[in-house]
DSSP file (Angstrom, degrees, kcal/mol; ACC not computed):
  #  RESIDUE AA STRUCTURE BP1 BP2  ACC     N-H-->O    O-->H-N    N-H-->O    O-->H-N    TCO  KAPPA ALPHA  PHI   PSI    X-CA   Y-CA   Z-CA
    1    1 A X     >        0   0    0      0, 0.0     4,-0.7     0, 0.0     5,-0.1   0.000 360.0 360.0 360.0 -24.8   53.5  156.5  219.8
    2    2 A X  H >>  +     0   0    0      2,-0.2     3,-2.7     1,-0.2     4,-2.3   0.967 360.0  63.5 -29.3 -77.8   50.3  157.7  221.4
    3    3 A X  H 3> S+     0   0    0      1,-0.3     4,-1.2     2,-0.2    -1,-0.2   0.698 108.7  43.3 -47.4 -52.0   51.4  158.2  224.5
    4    4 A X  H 3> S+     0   0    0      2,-0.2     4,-2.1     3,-0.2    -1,-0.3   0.863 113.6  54.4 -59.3 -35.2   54.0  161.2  222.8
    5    5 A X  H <X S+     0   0    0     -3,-2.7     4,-2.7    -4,-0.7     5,-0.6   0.956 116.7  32.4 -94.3 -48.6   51.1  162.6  220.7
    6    6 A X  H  X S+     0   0    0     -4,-2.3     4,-0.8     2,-0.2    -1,-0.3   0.748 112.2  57.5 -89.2  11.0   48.9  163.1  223.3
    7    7 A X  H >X S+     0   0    0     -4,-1.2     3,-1.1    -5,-0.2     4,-1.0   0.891 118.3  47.3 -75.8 -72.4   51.6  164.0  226.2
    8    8 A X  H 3X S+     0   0    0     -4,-2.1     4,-2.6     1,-0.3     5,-0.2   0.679 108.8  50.0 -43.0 -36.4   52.3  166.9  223.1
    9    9 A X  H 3X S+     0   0    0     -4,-2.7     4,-2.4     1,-0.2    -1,-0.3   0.874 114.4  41.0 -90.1 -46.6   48.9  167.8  222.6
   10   10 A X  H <X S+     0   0    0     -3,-1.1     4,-1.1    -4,-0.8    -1,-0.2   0.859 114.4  50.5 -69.6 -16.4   48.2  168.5  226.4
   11   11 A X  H  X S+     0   0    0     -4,-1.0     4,-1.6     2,-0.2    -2,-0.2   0.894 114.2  51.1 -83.1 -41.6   51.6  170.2  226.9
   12   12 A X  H  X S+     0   0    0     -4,-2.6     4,-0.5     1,-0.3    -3,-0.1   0.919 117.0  39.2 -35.4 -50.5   50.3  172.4  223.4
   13   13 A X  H >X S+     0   0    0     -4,-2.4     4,-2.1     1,-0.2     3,-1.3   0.941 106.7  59.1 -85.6 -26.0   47.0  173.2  225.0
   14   14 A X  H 3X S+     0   0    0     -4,-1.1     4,-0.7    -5,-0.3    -1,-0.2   0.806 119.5  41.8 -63.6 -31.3   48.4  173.9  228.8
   15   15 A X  H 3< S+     0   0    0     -4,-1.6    -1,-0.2     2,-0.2    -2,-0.2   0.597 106.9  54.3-120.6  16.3   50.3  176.6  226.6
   16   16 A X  H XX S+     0   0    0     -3,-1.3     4,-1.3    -4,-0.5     3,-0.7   0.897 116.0  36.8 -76.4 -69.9   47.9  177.6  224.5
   17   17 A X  H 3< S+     0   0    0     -4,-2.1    -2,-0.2     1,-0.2    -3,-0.1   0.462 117.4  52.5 -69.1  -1.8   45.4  178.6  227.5
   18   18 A X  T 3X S+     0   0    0     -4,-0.7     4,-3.4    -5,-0.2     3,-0.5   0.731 112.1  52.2 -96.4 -48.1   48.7  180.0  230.1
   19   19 A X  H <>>S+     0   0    0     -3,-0.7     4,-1.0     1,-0.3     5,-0.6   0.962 108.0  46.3 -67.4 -53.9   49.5  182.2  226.6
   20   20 A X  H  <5S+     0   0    0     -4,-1.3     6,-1.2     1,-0.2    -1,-0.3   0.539 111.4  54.2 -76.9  -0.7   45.8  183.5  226.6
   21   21 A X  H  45S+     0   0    0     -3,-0.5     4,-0.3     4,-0.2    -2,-0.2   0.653 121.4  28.3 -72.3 -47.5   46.2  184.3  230.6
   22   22 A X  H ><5S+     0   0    0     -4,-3.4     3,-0.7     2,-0.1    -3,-0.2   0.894 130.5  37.7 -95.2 -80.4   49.6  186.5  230.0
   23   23 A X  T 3<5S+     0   0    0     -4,-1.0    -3,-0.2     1,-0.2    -4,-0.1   0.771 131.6  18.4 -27.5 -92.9   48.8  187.8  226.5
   24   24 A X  T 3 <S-     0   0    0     -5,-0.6    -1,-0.2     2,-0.0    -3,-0.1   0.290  98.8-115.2 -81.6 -15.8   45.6  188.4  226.1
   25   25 A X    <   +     0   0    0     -3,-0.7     2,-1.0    -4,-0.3    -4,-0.2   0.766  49.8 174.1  76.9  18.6   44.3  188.8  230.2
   26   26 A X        -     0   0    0     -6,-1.2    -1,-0.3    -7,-0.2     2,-0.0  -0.551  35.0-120.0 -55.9 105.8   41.9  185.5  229.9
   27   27 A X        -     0   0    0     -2,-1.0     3,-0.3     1,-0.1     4,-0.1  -0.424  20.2-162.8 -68.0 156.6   40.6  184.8  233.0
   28   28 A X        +     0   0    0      1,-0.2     4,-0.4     2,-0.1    -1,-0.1  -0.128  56.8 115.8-134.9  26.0   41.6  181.5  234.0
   29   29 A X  S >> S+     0   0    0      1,-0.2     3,-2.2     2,-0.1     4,-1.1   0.902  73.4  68.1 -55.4 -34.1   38.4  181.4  237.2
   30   30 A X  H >> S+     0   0    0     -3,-0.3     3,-3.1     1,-0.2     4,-1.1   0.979  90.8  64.8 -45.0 -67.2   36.9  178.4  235.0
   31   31 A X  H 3> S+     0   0    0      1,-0.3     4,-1.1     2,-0.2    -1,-0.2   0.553  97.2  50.4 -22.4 -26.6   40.2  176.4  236.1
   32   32 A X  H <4 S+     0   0    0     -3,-2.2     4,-0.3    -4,-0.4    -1,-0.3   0.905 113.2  45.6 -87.3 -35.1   39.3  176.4  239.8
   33   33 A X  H << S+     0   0    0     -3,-3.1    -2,-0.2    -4,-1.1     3,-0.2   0.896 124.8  33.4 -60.1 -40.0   35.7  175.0  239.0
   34   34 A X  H >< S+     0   0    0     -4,-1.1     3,-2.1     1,-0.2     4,-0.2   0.563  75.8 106.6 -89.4  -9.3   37.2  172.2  236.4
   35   35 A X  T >< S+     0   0    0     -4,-1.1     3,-0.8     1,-0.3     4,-0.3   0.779  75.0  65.3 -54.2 -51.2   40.5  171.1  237.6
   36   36 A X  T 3> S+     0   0    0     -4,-0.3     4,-2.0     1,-0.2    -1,-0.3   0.905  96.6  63.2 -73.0 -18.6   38.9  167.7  238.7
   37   37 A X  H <> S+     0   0    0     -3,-2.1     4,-0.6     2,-0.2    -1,-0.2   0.837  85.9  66.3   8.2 -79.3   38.2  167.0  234.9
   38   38 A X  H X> S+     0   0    0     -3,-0.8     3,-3.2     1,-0.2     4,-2.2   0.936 108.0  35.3 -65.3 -83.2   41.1  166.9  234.0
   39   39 A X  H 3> S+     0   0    0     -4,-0.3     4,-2.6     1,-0.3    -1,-0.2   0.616 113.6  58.1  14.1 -80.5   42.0  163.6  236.1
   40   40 A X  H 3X S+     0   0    0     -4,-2.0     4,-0.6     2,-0.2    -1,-0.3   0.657 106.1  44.3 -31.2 -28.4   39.0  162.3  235.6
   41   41 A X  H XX S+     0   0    0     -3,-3.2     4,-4.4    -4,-0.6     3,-0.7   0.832 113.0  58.2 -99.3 -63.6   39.4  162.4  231.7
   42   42 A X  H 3X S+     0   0    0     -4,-2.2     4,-3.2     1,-0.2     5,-0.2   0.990 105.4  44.3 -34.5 -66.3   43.1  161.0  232.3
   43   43 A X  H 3X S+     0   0    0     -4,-2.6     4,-2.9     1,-0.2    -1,-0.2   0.834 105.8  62.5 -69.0  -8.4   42.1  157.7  234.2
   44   44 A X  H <X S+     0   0    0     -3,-0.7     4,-6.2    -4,-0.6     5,-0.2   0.904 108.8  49.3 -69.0 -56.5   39.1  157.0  231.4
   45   45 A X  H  X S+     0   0    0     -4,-4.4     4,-3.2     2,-0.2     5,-0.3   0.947 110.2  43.8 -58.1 -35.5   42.2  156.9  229.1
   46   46 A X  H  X S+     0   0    0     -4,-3.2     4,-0.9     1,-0.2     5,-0.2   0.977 119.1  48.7 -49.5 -58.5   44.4  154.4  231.3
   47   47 A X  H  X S+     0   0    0     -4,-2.9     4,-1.8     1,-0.2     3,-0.4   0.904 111.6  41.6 -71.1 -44.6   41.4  152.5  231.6
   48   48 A X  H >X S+     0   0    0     -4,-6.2     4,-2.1     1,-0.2     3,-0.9   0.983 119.7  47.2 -64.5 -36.8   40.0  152.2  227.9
   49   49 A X  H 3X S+     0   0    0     -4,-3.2     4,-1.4     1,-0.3     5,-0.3   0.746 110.3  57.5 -73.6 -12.1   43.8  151.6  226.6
   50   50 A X  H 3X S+     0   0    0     -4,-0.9     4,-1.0    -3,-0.4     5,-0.3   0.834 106.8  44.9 -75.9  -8.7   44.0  149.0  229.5
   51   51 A X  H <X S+     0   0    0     -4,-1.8     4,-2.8    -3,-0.9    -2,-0.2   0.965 113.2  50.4 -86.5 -31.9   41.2  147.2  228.2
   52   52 A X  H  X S+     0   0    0     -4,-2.1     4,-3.1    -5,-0.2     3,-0.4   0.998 109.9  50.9 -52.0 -68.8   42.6  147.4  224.4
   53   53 A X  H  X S+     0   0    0     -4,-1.4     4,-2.5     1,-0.3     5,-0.3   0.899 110.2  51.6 -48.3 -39.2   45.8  146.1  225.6
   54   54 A X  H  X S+     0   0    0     -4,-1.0     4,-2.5    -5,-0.3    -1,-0.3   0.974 117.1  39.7 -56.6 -64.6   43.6  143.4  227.2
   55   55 A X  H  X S+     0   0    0     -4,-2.8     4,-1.7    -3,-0.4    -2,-0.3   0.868 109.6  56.0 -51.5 -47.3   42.1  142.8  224.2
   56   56 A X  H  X S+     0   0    0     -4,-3.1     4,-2.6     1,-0.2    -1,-0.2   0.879 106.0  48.1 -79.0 -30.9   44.7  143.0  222.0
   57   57 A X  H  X S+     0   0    0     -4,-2.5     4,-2.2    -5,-0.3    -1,-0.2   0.738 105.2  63.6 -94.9  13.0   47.0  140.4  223.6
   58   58 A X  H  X S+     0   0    0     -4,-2.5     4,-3.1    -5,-0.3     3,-0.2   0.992 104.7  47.2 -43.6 -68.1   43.8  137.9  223.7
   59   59 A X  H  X S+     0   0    0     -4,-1.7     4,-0.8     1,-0.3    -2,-0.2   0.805 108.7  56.7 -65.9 -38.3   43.8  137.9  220.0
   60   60 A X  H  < S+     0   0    0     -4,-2.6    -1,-0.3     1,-0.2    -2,-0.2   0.954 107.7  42.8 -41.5 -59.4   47.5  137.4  220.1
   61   61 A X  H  < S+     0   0    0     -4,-2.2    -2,-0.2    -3,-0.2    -1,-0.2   0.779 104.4  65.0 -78.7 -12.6   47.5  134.1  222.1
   62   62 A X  H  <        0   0    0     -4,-3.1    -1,-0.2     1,-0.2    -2,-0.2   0.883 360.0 360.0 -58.8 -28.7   44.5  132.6  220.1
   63   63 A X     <        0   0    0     -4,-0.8    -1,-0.2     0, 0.0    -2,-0.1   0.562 360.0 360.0 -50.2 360.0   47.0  132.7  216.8
């Protein structure tokens, strides 16, 4: 159920900041400097929910 809220939440904001590009003439120059972020920020998630998932089915096979 995560996995859906925050695929929604990035697709939200990807069309929030594309909307303040065409609208409104936001320049979007940050984008070229930050683009490796984004990545970055992605595999931080993999890795902390692999470690939950680690975690979580420990505490399952002690029961």
């Amino acid at each position: 159920m995560f996995r859906l809220c925050s695929g929604g939440a990035t697709l939200i904001a990807v069309g929030f900041i594309l909307l303040l590009h065409t609208r409104f003439g936001v320049s979007l120059d940050w984008v070229d400097e930050w683009w490796p972020a984004a990545p970055m920020i992605f595999g931080a998630y993999l890795l902390v929910r692999a470690i939950q998932e680690r975690r979580s089915s420990r505490a399952n096979d002690s029961r």
